[in-house]
C-alpha positions in Angstrom: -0.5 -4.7 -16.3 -2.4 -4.8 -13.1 -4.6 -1.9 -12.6 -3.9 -0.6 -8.8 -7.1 1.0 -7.0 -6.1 4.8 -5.8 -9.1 4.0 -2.8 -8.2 0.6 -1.3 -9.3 2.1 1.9 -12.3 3.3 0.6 -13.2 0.3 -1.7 -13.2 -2.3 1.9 -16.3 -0.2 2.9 -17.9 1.1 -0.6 -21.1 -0.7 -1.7 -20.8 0.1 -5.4 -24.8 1.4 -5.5 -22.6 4.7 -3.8 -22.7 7.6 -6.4 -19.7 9.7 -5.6 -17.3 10.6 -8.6 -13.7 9.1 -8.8 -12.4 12.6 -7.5 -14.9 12.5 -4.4 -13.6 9.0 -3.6 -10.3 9.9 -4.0 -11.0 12.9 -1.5 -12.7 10.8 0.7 -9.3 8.5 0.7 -7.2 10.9 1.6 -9.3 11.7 5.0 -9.6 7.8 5.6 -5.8 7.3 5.4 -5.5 10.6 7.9 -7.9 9.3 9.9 -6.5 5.4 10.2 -3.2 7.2 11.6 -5.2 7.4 14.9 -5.4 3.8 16.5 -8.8 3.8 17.7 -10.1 4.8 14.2 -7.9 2.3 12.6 -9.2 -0.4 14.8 -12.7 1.2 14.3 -12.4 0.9 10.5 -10.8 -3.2 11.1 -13.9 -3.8 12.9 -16.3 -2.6 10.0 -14.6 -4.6 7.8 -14.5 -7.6 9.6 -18.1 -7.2 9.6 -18.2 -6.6 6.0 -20.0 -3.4 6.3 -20.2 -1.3 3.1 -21.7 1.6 2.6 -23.8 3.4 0.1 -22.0 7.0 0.0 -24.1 10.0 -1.5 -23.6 13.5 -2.1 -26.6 15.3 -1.2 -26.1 18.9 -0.9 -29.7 19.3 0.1 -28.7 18.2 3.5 -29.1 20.6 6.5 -26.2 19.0 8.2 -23.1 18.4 7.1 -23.3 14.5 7.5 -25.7 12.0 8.1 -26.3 8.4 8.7 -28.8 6.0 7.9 -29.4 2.6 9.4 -29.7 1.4 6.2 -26.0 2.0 5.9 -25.7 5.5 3.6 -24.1 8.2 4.6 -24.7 10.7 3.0 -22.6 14.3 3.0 -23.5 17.6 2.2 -20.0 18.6 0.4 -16.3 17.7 0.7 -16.1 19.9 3.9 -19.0 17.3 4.8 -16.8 14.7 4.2 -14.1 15.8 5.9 -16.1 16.6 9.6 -18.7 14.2 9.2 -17.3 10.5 8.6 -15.6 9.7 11.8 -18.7 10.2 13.5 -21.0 8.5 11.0 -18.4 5.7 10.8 -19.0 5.3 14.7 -22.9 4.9 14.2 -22.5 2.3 11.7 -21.1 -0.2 14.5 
């Protein structure tokens, strides 16, 4: 049978050099599938994808934020709660 992917939203923007675990993508779903419910984020994350963006996602509890951004397209989060208040914003910078 054909294997369905539990992250299809995640998967349009995931470059696969990201390191998060199956369980952080997963989490990371959930909030992307919240977030898409709002229009402007749902035509936010269209527009990344028409542009083929992906991104390399890193947990890095080092951080001293709870999200950040880099132009070379990571983001990386401190934590779940990281991921949860950081990646709308960080979504915005990528465009």
């Amino acid at each position: 049978g054909s294997t369905t992917s539990k992250t299809p939203n995640v998967d349009k923007i995931y470059n696969n050099s990201s390191t998060l675990t199956q369980a952080e993508k997963e989490y990371l779903e959930n909030i992307l599938v919240e977030m898409k419910k709002c229009k402007a984020y749902q035509l936010l994350f269209e527009a990344l994808e028409k542009k083929g963006i992906k991104f390399q996602f890193k947990m890095q509890p080092n951080l001293n934020v709870s999200a950040t951004f880099h132009f070379n397209n990571t983001i990386e989060f401190q934590d779940k709660n990281g991921m949860y208040v950081g990646i709308k914003e960080e979504l915005v910078h990528a465009l």
